[in-house]
Rosetta silent file (secondary structure, phi, psi, omega in degrees, C-alpha in Angstrom):
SEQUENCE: XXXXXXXXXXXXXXXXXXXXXXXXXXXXXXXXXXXXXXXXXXXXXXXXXXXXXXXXXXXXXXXXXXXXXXXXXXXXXXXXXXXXXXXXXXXXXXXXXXXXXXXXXXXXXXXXXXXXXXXXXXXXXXXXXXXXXXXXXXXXXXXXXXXXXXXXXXXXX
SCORE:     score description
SCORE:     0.000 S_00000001
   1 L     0.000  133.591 -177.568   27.138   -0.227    7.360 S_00000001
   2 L  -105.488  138.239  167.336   25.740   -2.970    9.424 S_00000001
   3 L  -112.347  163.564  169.174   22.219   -4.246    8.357 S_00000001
   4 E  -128.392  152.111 -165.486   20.062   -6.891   10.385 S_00000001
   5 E  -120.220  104.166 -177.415   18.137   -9.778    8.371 S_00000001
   6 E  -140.312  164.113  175.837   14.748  -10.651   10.209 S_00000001
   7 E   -81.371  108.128  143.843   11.433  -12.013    9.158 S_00000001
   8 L    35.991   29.029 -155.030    8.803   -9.855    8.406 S_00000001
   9 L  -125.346 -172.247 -163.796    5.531   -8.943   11.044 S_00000001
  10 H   -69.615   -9.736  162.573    3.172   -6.527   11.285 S_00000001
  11 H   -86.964   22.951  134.259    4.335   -3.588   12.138 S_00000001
  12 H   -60.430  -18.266 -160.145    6.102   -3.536    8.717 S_00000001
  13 L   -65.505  -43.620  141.625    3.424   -3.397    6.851 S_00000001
  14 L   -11.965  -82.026  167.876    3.628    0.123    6.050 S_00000001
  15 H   -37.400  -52.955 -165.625    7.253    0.395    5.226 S_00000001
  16 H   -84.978  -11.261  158.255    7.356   -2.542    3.367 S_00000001
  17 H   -65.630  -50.235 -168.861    4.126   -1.170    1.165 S_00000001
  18 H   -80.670  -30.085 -170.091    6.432    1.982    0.564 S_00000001
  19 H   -81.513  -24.501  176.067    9.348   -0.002   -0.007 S_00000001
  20 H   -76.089   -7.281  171.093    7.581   -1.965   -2.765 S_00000001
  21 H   -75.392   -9.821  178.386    6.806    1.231   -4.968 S_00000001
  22 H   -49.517  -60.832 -160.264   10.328    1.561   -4.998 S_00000001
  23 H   -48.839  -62.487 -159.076   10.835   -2.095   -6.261 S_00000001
  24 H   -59.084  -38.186 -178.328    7.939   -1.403   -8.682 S_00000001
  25 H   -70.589  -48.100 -167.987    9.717    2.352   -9.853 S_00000001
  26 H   -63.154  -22.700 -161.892   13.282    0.301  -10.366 S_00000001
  27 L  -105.493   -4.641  173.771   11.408   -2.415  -12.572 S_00000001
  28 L    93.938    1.107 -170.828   10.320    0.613  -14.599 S_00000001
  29 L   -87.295 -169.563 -119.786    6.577    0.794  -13.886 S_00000001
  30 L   160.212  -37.257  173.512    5.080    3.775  -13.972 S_00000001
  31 L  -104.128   80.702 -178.334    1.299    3.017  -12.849 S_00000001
  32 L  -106.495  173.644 -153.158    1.519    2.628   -9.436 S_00000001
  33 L   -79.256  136.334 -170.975   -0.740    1.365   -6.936 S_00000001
  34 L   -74.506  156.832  174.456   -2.414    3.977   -3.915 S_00000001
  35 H   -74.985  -21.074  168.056   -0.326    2.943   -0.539 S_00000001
  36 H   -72.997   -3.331 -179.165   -3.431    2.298    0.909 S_00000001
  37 H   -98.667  -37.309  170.768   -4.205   -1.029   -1.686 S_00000001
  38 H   -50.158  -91.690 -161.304   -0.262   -1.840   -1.427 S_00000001
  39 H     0.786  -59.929 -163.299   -1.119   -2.095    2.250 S_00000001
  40 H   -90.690  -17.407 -172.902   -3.835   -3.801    2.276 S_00000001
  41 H   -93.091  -61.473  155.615   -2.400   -6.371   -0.319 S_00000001
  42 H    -4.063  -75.313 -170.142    0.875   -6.416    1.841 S_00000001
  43 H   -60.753  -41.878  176.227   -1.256   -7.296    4.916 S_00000001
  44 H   -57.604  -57.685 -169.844   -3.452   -9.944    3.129 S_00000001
  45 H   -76.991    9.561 -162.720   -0.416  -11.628    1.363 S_00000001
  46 H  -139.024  -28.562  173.416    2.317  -11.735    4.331 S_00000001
  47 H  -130.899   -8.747  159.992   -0.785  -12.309    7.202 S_00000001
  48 L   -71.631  171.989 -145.923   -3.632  -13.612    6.056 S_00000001
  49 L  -111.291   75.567    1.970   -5.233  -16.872    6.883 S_00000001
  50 L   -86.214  159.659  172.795   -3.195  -18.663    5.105 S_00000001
  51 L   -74.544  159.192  168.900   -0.338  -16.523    4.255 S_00000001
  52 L   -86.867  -12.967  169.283    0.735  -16.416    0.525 S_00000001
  53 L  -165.442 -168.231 -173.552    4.223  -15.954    0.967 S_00000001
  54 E  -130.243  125.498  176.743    6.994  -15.062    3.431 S_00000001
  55 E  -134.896  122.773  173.708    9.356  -12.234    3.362 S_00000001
  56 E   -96.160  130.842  157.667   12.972  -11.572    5.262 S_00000001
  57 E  -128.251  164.476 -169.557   14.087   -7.793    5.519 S_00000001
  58 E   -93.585  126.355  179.575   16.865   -6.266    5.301 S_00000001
  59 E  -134.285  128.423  172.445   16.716   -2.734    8.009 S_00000001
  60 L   -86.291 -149.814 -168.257   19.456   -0.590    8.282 S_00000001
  61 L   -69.741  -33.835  178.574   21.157    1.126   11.387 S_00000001
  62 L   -78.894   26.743 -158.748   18.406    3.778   11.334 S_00000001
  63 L    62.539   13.981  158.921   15.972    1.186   11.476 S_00000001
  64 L   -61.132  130.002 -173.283   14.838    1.533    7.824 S_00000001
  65 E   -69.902   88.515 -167.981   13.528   -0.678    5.596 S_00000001
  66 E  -125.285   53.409 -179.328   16.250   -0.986    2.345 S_00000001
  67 E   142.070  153.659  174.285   15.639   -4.641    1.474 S_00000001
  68 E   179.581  173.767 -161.797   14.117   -8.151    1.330 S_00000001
  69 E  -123.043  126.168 -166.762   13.501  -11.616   -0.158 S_00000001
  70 E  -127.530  126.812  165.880    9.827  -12.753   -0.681 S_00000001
  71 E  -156.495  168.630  158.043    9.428  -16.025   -0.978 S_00000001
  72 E  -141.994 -178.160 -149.609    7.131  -19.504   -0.430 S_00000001
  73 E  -101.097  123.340  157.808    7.095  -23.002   -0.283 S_00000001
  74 E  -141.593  169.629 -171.644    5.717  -25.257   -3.338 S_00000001
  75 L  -159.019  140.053    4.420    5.321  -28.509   -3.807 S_00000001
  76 L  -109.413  169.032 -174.041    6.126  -30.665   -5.254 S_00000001
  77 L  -108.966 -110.534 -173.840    9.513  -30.335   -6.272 S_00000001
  78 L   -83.980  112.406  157.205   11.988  -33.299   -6.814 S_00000001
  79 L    72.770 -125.571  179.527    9.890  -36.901   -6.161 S_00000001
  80 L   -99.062   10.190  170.325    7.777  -35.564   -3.050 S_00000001
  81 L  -111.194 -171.202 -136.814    9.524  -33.095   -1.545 S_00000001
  82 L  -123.801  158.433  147.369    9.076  -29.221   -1.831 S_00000001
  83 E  -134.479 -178.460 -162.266   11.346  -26.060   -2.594 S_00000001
  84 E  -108.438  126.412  165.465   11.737  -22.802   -1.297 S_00000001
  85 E   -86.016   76.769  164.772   10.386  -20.456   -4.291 S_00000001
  86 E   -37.237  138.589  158.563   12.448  -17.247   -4.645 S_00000001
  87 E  -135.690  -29.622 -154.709    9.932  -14.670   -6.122 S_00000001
  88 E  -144.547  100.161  172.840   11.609  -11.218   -4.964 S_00000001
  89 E  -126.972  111.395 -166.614   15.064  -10.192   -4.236 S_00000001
  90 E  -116.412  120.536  114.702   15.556   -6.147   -3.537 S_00000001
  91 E  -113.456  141.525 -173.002   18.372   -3.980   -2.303 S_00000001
  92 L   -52.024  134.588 -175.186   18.195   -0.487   -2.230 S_00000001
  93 H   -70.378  -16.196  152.274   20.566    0.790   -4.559 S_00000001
  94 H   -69.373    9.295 -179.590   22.863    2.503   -2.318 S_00000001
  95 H  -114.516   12.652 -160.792   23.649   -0.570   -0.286 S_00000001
  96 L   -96.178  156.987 -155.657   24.139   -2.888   -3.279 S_00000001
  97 L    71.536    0.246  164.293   27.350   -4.315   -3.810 S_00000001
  98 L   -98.635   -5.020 -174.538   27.921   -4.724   -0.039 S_00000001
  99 L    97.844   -8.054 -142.947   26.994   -7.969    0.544 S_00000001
 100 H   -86.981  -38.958 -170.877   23.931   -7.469    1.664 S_00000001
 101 H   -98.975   -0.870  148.839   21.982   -9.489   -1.209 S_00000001
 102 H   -68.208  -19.630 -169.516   24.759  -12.356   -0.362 S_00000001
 103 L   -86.240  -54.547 -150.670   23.443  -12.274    2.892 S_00000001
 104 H   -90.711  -17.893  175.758   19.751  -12.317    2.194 S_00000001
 105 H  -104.331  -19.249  161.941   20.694  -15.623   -0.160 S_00000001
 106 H   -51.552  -42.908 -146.805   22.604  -16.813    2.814 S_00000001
 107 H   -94.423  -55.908 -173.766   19.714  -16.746    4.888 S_00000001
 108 H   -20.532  -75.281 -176.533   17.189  -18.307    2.172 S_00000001
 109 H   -64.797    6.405  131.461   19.521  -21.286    2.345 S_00000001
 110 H   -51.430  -80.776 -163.894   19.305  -21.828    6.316 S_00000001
 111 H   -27.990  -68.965 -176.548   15.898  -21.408    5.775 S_00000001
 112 H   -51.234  -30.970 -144.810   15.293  -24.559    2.973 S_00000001
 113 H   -86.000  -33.238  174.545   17.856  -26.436    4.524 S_00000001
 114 H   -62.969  -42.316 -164.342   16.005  -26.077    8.231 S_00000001
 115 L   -93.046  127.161 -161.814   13.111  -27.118    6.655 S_00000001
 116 L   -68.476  170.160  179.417   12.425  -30.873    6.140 S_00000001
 117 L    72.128  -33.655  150.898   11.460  -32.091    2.952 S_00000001
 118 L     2.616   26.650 -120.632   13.049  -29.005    1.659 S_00000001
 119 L   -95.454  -22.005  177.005   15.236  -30.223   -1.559 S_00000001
 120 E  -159.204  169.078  168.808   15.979  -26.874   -3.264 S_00000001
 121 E  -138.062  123.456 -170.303   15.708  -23.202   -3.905 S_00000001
 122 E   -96.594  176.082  179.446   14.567  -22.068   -7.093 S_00000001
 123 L   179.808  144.407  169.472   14.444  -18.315   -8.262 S_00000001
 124 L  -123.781  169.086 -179.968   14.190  -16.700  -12.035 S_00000001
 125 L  -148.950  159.066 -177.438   15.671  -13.527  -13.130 S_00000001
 126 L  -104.134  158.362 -168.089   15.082  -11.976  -16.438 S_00000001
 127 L   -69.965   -6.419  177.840   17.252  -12.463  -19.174 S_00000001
 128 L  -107.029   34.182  152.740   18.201   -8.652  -20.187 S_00000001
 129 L  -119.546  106.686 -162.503   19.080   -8.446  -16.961 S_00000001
 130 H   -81.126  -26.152 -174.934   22.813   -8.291  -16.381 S_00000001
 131 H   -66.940  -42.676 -163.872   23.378   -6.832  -12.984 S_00000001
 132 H   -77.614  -38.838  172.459   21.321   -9.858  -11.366 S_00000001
 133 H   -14.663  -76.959 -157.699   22.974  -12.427  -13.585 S_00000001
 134 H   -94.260   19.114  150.514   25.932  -11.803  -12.496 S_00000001
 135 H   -77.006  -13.895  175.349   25.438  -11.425   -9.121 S_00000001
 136 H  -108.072    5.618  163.413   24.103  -15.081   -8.813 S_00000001
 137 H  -101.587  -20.559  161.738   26.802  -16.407  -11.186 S_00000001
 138 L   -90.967   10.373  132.581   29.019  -14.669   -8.548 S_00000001
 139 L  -113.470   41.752  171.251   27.860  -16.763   -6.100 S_00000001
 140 L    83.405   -7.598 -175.803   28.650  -19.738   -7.555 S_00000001
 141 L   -91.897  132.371  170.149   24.618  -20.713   -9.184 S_00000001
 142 L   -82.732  128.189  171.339   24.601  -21.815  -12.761 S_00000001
 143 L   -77.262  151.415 -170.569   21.657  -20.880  -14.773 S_00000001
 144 L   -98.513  148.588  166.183   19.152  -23.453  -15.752 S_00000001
 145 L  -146.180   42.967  146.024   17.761  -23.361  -19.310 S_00000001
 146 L   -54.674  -49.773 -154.634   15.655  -26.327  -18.879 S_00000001
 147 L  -118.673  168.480 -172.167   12.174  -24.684  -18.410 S_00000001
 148 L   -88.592  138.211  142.648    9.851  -22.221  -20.438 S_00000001
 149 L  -105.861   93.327  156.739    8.226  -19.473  -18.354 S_00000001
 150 L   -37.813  116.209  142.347    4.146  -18.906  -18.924 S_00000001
 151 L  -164.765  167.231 -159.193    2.041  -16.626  -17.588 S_00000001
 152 L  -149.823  125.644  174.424   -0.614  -15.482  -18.436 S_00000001
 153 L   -88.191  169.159 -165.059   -3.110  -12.440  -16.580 S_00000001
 154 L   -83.873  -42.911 -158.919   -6.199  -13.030  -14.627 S_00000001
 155 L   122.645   -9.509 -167.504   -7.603   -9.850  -15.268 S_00000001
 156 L  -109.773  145.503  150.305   -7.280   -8.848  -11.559 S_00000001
 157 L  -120.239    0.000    0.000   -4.727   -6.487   -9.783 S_00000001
């Protein structure tokens, strides 16, 4: 199956609202969000003034949305420069195992690499998760066990 890897605009916004209850049903949730507030969060977070993050998707032959990589920019990272911030990596589960999320890690690292100041690309995965493990230990990245992860909610959704 041939996919195409492109950035993101607005006449995704839809699609890419429906593709995240997917994300959200595969992660196990259960309360999800009306498509018209996904939308609307969608639109805000991918086009608003400034945007909050960036996302490449993955569309198959029928023009369908069955993946994508959400990510941004923080700083700072190493001394004064910045990294590229992994937050979201999805393929649909009948394309997985195709290369497709090799691709989509491919592209991240054009991206950082294009961009000056650019020194790395970070990403977490959770640890009872085995499938992503070892798809990023089979492309050669070592897990980090340097840092603690925090969070803590606002109260807001």
């Amino acid at each position: 199956m041939t996919v195409t890897i492109r950035p993101a605009d607005r006449s995704d916004i839809v699609a890419l609202a429906e593709l995240i209850e997917e994300i959200e049903r595969f992660y196990g949730s259960t309360e999800i969000q009306a498509l018209e507030e996904r939308r609307s969060q969608v639109e805000e977070a991918l086009f608003g003034s400034p945007p909050l993050a960036s996302t490449l998707l993955v569309e198959d032959e029928a023009g369908d949305l069955v993946g994508l990589a959400s990510y941004s920019f923080l700083w700072p990272a190493a001394g004064s420069s910045h990294s590229l911030f992994l937050k979201e990596l999805y393929v649909r589960g009948t394309l997985r195992r195709r290369g497709v999320g090799a691709r989509l890690m491919g592209e991240l690292r054009s991206l950082a690499a294009a961009r000056p100041g650019c020194s790395r690309i970070e990403w977490m995965t959770d640890r009872n998760n085995p499938g992503a493990r070892a798809f990023y230990k089979s492309l050669g990245f070592a897990e980090f066990d340097g840092k603690i992860v925090y969070r803590v909610d606002t109260g807001t959704t």
